[in-house]
N, C-alpha and C positions, 0 to 999 in steps of 0.2 A: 423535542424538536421533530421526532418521527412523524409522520402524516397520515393520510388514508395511503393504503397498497391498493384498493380497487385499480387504480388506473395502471399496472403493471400485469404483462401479459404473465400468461402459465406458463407455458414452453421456455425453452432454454435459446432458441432462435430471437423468440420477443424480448427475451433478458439484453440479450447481444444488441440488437436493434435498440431496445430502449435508453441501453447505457452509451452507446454510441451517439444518437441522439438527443439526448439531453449534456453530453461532454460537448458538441459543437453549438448547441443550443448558447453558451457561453467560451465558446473559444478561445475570442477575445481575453477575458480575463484570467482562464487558464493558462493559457499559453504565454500569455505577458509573466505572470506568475514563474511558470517554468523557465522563462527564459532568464528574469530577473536573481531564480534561484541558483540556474548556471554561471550568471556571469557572476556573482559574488563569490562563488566558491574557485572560478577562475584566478582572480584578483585577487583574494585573499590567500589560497590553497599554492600557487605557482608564486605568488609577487610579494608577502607577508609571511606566512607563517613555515610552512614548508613543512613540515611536521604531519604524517601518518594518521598520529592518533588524533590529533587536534583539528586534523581534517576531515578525519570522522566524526567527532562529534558536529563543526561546522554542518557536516551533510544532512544529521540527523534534525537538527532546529533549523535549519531552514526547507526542506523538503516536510518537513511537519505542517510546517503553514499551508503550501501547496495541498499536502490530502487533505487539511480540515476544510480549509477553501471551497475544494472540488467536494467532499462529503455533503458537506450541507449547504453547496449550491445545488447537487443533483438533488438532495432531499426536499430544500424546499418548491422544486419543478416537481418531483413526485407527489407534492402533496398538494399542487397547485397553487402555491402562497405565494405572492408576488413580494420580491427581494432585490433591491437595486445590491449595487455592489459594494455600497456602503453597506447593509444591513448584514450580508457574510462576510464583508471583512471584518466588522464589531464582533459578528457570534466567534469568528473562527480564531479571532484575540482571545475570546474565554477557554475557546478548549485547546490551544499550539501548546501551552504546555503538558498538559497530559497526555495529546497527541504522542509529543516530543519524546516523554519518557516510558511509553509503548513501544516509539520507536528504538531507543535504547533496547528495552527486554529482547523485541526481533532481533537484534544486533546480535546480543549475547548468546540467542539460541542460533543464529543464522554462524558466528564464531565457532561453535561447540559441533554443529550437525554438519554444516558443511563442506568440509574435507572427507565427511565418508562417504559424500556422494561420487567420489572420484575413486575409491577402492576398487582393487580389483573385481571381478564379478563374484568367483568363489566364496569372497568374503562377505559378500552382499544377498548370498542367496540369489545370486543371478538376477537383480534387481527387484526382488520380491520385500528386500528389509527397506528398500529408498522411499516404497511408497508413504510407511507411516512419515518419513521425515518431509517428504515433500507436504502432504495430508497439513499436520501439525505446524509446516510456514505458513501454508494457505489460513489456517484458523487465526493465526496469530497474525496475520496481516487484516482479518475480520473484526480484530482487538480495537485497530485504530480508527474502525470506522464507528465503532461502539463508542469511544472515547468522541470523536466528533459530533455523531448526532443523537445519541442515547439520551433522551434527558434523566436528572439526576436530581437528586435534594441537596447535596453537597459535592463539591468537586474534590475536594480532599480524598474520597472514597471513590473515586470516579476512576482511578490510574484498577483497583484492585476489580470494581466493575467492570470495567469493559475486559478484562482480561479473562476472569469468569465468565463474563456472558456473552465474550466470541468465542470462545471455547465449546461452550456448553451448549449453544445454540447453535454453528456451524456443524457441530462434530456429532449431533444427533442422526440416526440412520437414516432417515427419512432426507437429510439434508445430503447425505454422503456422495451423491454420484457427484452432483453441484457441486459440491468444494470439493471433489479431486479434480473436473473440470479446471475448475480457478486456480485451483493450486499449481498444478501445468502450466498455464501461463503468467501467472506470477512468478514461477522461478524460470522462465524462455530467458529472460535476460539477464540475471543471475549467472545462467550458465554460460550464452554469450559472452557474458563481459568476464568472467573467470578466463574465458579461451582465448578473448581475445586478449586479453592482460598480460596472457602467459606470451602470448604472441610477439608480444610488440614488449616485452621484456628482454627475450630470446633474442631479438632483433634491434638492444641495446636503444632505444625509442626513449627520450629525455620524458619522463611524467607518467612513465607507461598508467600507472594505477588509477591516474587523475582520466588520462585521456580513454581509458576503456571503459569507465564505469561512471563519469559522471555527464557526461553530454548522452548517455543512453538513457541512464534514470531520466535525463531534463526531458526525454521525448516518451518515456513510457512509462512516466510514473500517473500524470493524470487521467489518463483513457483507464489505465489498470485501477486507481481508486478509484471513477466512475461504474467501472462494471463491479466493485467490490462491494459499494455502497448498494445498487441493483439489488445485487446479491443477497448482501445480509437481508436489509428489507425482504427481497425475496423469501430468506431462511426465517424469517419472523414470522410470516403469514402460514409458510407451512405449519411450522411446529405446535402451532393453532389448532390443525388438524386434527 
């Protein structure tokens, strides 16, 4: 599904502008998307099921669909292929599942790494150990763009590819400043919505967890997979070098 990179500038500016750019180039659809994936987890998560973990996984398959969506609608604008909205909703049906269960692994390392971002400083090395962990989300969130538009001989092997080969291609030195860039802004809201959770916890707020973290994902999760998709393509062409 990958395309030509010719048309993707060098600079880290042209990244920004391009990913930006081609997220409004289809807004419409994105957006509908994200909105449609809030309001189900509203309805369901607050009026159905009420349940933490069950709410998580809800968040994980249906914000799946959304990055494969936005993955390989910026992809096929990068490669210049002409794709109605039919044609990514079919592709992004083949890959939601193994999206879906990338997005799981992120969970489990995002469960595991998480809390130590908030340790004191002494214990962090005065923020010198947060970097690999920040580093290592960013790669892993390069996972699911691999699993969206990577093509593949089998999809069965496709959940163990994209994991190796966002890995190994984001985390090569030459790609390094670029993914601690993204990594940055991939965890911006992350950390936001931990603060603000704790917030509006503190302050006895009915749903705190629902309300700090899932109307932020609905607005910042496809601009952040548009510039990730940028991105890796970007990391592909390097690593060429």
């Amino acid at each position: 599904m990958i395309g030509d990179d010719k048309g993707l500038p060098g600079s880290i500016s042209g990244l920004f502008v391009t990913a930006c750019t081609l997220f409004v180039r289809r807004f419409v659809l994105y957006g509908s998307l994200a909105f449609f994936a809030f309001a189900v987890q509203l309805v369901v998560d607050l009026a159905v099921i009420q349940d933490t973990g069950l709410a998580t996984g809800l968040e994980i398959i249906v914000d799946s669909f959304v990055l494969a969506t936005v993955s390989i609608g910026v992809a096929f604008d990068i490669a210049r292929k002409d794709a109605d909205w039919s044609t990514i909703f079919n592709a992004a049906s083949l890959r939601w599942g193994v999206v879906a269960v990338i997005g799981g692994v992120n969970w489990l390392f995002y469960e595991l790494l998480w809390p130590g971002m908030f340790l004191p400083p002494e214990q962090t090395g005065y923020g010198l150990m947060l970097i690999p962990i920040v580093v290592l989300m960013g790669a892993l969130g390069m996972a699911q763009v691999v699993a969206a538009i990577d093509p593949v001989k089998s999809r069965l092997t496709l959940p163990f590819v994209a994991l190796a080969k966002g890995l190994l291609v984001s985390l090569q030195f030459i790609n390094l400043g670029r993914l601690m860039l993204f990594s940055v802004l991939l965890t911006l809201p992350l950390f936001i919505s931990t603060v603000l959770g704790a917030y509006l916890a503190q302050h006895h707020y009915a749903d705190a967890d629902f309300w700090a973290s899932v109307p932020l994902d609905a607005l910042t999760m496809g601009p952040l997979q548009a510039l990730a998709t940028v991105f890796y393509i970007d990391f592909l062409r390097r690593a060429k070098r």
